[in-house]
C-alpha positions as CSV (number, residue, x, y, z in Angstrom):
1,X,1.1,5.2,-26.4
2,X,4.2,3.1,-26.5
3,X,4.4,1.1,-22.9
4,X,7.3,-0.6,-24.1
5,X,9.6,2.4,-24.1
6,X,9.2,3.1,-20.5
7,X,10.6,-0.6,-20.0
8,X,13.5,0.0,-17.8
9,X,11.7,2.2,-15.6
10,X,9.2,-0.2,-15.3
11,X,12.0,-2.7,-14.3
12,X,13.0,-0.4,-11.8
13,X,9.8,-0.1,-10.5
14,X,9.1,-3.8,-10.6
15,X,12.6,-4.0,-8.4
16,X,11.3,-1.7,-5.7
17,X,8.3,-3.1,-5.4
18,X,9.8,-6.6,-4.9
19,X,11.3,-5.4,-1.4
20,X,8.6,-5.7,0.6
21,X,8.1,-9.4,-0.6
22,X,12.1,-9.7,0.2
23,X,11.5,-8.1,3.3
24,X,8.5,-10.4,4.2
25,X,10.3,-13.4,3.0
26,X,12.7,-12.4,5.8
27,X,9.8,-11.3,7.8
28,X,8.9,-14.7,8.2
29,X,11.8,-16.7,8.8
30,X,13.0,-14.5,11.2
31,X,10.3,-13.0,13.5
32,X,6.9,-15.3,12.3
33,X,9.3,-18.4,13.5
34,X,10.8,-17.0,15.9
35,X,8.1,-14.8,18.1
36,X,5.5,-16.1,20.3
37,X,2.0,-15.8,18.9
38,X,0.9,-13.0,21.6
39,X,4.2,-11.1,20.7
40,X,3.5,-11.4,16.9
41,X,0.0,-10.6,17.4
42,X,0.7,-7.6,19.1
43,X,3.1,-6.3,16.6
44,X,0.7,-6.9,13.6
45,X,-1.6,-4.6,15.7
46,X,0.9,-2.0,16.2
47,X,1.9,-2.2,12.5
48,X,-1.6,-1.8,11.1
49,X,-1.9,1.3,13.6
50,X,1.3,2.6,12.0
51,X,0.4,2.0,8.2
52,X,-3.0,3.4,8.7
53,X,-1.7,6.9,10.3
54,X,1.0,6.9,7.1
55,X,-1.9,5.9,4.3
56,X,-4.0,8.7,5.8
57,X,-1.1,11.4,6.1
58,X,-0.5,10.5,2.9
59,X,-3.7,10.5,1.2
60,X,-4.3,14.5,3.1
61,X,-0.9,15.4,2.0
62,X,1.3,13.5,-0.4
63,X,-1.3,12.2,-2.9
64,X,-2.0,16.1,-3.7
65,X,1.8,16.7,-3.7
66,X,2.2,14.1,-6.5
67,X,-0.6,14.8,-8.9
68,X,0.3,18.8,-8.8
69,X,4.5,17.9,-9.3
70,X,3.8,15.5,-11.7
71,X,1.9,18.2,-13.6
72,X,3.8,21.3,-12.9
73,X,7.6,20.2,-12.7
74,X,8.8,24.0,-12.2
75,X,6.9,25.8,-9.6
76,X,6.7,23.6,-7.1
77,X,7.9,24.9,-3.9
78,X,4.7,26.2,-3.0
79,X,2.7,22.8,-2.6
80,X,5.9,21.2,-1.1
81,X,5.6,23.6,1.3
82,X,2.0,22.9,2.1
83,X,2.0,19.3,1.7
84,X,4.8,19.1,4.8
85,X,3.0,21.5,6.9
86,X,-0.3,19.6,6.8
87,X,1.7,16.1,6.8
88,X,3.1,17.3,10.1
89,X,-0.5,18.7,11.9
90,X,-1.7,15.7,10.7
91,X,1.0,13.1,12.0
92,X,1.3,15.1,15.6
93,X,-2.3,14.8,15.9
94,X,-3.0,11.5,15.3
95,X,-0.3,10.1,16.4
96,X,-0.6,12.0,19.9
97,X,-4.0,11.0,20.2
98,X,-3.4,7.7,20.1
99,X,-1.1,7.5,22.9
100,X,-3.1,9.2,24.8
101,X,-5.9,6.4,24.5
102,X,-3.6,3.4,24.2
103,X,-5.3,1.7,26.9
104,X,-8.9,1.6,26.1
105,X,-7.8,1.2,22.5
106,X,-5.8,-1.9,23.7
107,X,-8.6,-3.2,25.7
108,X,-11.1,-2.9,22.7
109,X,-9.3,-5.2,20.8
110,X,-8.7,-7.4,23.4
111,X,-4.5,-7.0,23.6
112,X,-3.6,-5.6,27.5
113,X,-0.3,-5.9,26.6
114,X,-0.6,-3.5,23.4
115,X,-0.4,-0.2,25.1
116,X,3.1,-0.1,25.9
117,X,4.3,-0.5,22.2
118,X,1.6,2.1,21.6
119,X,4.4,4.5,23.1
120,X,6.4,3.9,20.7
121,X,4.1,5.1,17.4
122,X,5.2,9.1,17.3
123,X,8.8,7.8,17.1
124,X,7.7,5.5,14.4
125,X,6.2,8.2,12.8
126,X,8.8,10.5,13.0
127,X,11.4,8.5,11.4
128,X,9.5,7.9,8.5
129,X,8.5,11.5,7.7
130,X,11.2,12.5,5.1
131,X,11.4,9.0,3.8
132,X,7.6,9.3,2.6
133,X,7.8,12.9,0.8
134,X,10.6,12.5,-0.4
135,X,9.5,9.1,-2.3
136,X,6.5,11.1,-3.3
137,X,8.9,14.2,-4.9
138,X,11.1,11.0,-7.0
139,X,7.8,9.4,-8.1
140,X,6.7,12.6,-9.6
141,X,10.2,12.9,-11.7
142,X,9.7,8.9,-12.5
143,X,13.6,8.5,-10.8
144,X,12.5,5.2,-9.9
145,X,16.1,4.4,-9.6
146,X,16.6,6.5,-6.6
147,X,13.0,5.4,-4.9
148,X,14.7,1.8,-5.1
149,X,18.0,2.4,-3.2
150,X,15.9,4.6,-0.4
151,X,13.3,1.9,-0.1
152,X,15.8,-0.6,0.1
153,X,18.1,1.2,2.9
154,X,14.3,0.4,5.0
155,X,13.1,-3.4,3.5
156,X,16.7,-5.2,3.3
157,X,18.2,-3.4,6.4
158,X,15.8,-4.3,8.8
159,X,16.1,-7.9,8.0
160,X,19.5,-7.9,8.4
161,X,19.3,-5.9,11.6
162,X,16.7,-8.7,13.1
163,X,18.8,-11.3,12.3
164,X,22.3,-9.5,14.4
165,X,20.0,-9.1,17.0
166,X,19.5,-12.4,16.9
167,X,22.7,-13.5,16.9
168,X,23.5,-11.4,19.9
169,X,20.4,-13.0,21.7
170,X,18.8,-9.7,21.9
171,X,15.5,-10.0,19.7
172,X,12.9,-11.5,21.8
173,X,9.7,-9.2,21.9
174,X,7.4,-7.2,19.8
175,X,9.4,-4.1,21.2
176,X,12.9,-4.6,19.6
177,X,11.1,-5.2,16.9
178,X,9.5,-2.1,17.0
179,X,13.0,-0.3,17.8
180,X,15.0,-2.2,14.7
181,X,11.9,-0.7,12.5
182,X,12.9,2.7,13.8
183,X,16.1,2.6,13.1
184,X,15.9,1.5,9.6
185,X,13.3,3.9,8.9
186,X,15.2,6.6,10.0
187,X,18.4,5.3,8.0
188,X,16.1,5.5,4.7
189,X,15.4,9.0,6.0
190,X,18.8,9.7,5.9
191,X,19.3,8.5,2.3
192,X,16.0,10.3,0.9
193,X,17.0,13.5,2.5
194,X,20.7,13.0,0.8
195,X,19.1,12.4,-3.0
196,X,16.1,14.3,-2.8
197,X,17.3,17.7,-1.9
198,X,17.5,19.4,-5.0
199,X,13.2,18.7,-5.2
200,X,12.2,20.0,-1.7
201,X,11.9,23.6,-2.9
202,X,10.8,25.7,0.2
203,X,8.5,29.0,-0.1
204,X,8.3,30.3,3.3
205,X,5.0,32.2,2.1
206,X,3.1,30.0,0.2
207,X,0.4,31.1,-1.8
208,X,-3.6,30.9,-0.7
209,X,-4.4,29.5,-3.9
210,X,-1.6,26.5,-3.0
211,X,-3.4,26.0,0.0
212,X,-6.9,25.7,-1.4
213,X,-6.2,23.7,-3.9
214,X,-4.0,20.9,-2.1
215,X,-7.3,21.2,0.8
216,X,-9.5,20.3,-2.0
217,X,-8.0,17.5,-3.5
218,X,-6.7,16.2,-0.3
219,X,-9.8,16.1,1.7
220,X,-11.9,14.0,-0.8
221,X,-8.7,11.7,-1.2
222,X,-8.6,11.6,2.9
223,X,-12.0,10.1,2.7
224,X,-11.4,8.0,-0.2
225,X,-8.1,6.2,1.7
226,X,-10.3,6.2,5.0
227,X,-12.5,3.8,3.1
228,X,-10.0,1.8,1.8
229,X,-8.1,1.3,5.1
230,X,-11.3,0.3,6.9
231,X,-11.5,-2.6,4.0
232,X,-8.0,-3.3,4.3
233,X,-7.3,-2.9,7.9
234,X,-10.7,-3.4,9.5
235,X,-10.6,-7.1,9.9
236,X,-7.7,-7.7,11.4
237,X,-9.1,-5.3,14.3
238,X,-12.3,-7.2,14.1
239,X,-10.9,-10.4,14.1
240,X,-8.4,-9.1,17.3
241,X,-11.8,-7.8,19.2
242,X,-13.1,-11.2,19.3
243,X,-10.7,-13.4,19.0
244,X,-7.7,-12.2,20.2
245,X,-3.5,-11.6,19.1
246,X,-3.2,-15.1,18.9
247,X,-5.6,-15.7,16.2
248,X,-4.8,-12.1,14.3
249,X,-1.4,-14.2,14.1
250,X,-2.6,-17.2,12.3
251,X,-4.7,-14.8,10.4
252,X,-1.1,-12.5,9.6
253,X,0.5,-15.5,8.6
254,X,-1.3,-16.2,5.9
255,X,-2.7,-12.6,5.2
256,X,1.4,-11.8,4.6
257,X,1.6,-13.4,1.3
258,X,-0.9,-10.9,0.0
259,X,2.0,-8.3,0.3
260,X,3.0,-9.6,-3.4
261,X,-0.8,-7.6,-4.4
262,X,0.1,-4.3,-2.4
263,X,3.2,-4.6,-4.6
264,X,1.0,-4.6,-8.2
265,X,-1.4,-1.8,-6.4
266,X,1.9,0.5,-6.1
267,X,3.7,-0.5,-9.4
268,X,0.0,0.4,-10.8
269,X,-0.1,4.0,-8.8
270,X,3.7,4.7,-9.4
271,X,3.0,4.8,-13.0
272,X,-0.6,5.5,-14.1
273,X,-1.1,8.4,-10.9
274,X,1.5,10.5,-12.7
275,X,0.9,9.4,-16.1
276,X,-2.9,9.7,-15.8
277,X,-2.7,13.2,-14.5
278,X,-0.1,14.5,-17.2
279,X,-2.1,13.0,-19.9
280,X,-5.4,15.0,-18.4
281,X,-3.8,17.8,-17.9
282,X,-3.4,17.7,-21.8
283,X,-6.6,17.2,-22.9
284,X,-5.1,14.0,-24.5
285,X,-8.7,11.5,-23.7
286,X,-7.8,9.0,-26.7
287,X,-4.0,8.2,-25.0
288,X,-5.4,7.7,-21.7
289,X,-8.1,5.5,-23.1
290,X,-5.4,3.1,-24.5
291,X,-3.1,3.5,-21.2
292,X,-6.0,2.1,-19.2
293,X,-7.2,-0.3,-21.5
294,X,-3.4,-2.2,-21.8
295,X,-2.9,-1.6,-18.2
296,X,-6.0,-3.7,-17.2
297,X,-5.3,-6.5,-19.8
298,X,-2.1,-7.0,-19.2
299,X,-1.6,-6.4,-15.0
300,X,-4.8,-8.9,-14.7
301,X,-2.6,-11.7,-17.2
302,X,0.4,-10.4,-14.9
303,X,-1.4,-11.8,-12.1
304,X,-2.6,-15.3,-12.9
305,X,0.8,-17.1,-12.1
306,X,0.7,-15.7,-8.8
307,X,-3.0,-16.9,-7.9
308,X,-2.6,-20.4,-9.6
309,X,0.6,-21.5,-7.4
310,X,-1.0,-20.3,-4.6
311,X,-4.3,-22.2,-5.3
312,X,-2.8,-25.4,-5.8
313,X,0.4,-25.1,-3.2
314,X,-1.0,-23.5,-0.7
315,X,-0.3,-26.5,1.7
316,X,3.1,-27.9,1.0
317,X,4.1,-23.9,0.9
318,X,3.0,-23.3,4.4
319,X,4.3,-25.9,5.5
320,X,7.8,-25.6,4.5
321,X,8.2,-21.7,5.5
322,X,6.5,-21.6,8.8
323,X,8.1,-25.7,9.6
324,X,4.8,-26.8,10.4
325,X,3.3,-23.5,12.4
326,X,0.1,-21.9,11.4
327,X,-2.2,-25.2,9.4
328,X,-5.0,-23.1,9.7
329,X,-3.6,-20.5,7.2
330,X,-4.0,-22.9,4.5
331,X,-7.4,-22.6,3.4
332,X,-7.1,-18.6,4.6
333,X,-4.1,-18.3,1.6
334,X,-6.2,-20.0,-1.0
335,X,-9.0,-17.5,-0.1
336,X,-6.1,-14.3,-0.5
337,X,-5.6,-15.8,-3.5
338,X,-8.8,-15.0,-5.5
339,X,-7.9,-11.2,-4.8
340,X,-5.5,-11.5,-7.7
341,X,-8.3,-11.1,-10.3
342,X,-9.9,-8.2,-8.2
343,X,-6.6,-6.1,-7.3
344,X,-5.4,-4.7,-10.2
345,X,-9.3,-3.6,-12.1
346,X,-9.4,-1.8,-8.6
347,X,-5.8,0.1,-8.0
348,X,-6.4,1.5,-12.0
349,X,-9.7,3.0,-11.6
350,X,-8.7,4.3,-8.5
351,X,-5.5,5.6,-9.6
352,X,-7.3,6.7,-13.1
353,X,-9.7,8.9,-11.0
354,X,-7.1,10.3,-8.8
355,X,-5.1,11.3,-11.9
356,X,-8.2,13.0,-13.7
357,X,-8.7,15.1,-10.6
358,X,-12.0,13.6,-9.6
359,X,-10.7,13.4,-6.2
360,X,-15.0,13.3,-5.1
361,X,-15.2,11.0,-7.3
362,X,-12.7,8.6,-5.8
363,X,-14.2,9.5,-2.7
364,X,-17.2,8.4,-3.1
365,X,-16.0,4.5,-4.2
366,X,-14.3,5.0,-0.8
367,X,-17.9,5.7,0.8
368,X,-19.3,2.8,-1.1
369,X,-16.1,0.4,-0.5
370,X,-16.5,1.2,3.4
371,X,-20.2,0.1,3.0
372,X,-19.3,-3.6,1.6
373,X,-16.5,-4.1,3.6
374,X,-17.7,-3.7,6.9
375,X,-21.3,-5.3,6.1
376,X,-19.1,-8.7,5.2
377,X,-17.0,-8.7,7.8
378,X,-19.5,-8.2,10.7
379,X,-21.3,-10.9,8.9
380,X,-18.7,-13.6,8.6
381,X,-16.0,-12.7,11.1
382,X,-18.1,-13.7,13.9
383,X,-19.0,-16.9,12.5
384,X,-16.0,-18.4,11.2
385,X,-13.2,-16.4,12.4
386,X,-10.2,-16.3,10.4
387,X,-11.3,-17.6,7.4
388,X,-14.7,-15.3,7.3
389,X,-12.5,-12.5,7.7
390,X,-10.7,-13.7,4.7
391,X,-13.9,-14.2,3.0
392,X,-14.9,-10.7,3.4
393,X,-11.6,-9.3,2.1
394,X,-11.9,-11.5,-1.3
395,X,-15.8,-10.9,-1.4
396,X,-15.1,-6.8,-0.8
397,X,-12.3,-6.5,-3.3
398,X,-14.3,-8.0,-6.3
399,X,-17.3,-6.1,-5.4
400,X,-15.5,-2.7,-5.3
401,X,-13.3,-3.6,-8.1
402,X,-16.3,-3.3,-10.2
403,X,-17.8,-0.4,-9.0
404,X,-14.3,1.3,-9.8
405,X,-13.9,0.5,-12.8
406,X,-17.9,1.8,-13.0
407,X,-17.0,5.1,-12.0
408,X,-13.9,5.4,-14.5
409,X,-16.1,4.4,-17.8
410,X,-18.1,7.8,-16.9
411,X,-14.7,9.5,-18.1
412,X,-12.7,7.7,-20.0
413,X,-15.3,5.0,-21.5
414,X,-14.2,1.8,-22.7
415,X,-15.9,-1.7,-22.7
416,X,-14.7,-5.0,-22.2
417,X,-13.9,-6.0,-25.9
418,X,-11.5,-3.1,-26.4
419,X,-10.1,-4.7,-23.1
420,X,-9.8,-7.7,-24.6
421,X,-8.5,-6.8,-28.3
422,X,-5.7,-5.4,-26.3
423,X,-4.5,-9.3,-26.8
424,X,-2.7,-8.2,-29.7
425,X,-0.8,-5.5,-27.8
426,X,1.0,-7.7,-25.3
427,X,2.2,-10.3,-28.2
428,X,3.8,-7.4,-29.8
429,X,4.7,-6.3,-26.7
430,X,7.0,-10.2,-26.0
431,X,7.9,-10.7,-30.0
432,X,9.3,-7.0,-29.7
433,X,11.4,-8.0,-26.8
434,X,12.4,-10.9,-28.3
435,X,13.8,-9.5,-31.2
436,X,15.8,-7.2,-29.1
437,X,17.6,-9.8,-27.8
């Protein structure tokens, strides 16, 4: 299989994924350097509260929405269908919930002055609804091109929001914060509505079969992304519970640089989710051996200048963006920085099992994931605070990174010399490009 040919998409993809570091970039010099600690602190709570309710909506009801599109480009209006009626139980639910117990939520993790922005979370949810099924519907065409221009309507146009209110002297607090996200979320809304319509094909009586089997995929992904978020998520909670906001923002402001592997784990899904499950769906075991096989090898070389400059720079780079804030995250970014060997081996054979329908199967690295990660950090984070919590991160991710790519050599099996011989792959991958030109 030809990666090569699918080059501009890729390009694409590699451009959408960069916002989020744009937007962090602008993250930092204007709310990291500008915010209080508590105020910071409080909004990395609220904003891990937020992207867990959206990874878990999604994992119940996009995930499923994206491997059946991908595989069935016609009749799709039936799954649509389904996937935004359990999207919206799920959101109202959880979301509701959480208000309702934003004060001994707060208290647990030692931030009184939480609960007020906890208010805010159903409209944060709201505006992103659309936005997030309808990136789901363009990955499953591969119209990267339009998941760009609505991602970046969200990631550049907050920045530039912040920084008018700013410049009117009105952004002071974790909550107008909280109400530029909402606006720029609903904006991408907007945009994803406008170039998505076409794709959300309504059946106003779907079938039971739809039903069944978007249930049974989704539930064993549920519990899959559960795991994940408690590995992910879990220690800035921790670290919040006995430490408080102020250290979660020392932690943050190191922690934000590992945006830059969140952005290889979704170039990986956007690609091999959809490619994985149209090559299963056609039986075709040799082409998806190779696809997963190049994509290890060459998203693991992909990352080594990202984990060397941070290794070695890690001090001089703090320095200069955060103008002498935040020493501590030093060592804590040289730490993040090991996970660049461990992310990509992980987001493949996750993504590889999601696309070969072994939704349990994914499930239970999730299980096993959730296991390691909270063993490590109620061992360290006690002890050495920030930087156990970053200990346990690195420590988790290599561990399950492993066991992943364990699980996906039951099904597609491969060994680490084919990995390797796939050397010759990416030379004719840069003479090829070369010769283009």
């Amino acid at each position: 299989m030809e990666l090569g040919k699918h080059l501009t998409k890729s390009l694409w993809g590699l451009a959408d994924k960069a916002l989020p570091v744009a937007y962090g970039i602008g993250y930092v010099y204007l709310v990291i350097r500008v915010l209080p600690e508590e105020e910071f602190g409080n909004f990395v709570l609220l904003q891990e509260i937020f992207l867990i309710l959206s990874s878990l909506a999604a994992a119940l009801a996009l995930q499923p929405l994206l491997k059946f599109a991908a595989e069935d480009t016609q009749d799709t209006g039936g799954i649509v269908t389904v996937s935004i009626l359990l999207n919206v139980v799920f959101v109202l639910l959880t979301s509701g919930a959480l208000v309702l117990l934003r004060h001994p939520l707060s208290a647990m993790m030692n931030a009184p002055t939480l609960a007020p922005l906890l208010l805010q979370l159903p409209a944060l949810m709201a505006a992103s609804f659309i936005r997030n099924v309808a990136l789901v519907l363009l990955q499953s065409r591969f119209r990267i091109s339009r998941l760009f221009w609505v991602d970046a309507v969200h990631f550049l146009g907050a920045p530039v929001l912040i920084w008018v209110y700013s410049r009117m002297h009105l952004f002071n607090s974790a909550m107008d914060l909280v109400v530029i996200s909402i606006i720029s979320l609903s904006a991408s809304s907007l945009l994803a509505l406008i170039l998505t319509w076409p794709l959300f094909r309504w059946n106003v009586r779907p079938a039971a079969a739809d039903f069944h089997r978007m249930w049974d995929f989704g539930r064993y992904s549920l519990g899959g992304v559960i795991s994940y978020l408690v590995y992910s998520k879990a220690d800035t909670f921790i670290l919040s519970a006995f430490t408080g906001p102020a250290q979660v923002a020392v932690y943050s402001s190191a922690k934000i640089f590992t945006r830059i592997f969140e952005m290889a784990t979704q170039i990986i899904q956007m690609f091999l989710l959809p490619g994985a499950s149209l090559l299963a769906s056609r039986g075709d075991r040799s082409n998806l051996k190779t696809v997963v096989e190049k994509s290890l090898l060459f998203s693991t070389v992909g990352m080594l200048p990202v984990m060397i400059p941070l290794i070695l720079f890690a001090g001089p780079l703090v320095k200069l963006i955060y103008g002498g804030r935040y020493p501590d995250a030093v060592l804590i970014l040289q730490l993040f920085s090991l996970m660049s060997l461990a992310v990509p081996a992980f987001a493949i054979g996750v993504n590889v099992l999601m696309g070969l329908g072994e939704a349990r199967a994914s499930f239970v690295l999730g299980m096993q994931m959730l296991v390691v990660s909270v063993a490590a950090y109620i061992a360290v984070i006690p002890w050495l605070g920030a930087v156990g919590a970053a200990i346990g991160v690195v420590l988790s991710s290599f561990v399950t990174a492993v066991i992943a790519l364990k699980l996906v050599q039951r099904y597609v099996p491969f060994t680490l010399r084919e990995v390797l011989s796939r050397w010759q792959d990416i030379l004719e991958f840069v003479r090829s490009r070369f010769q283009r030109r």
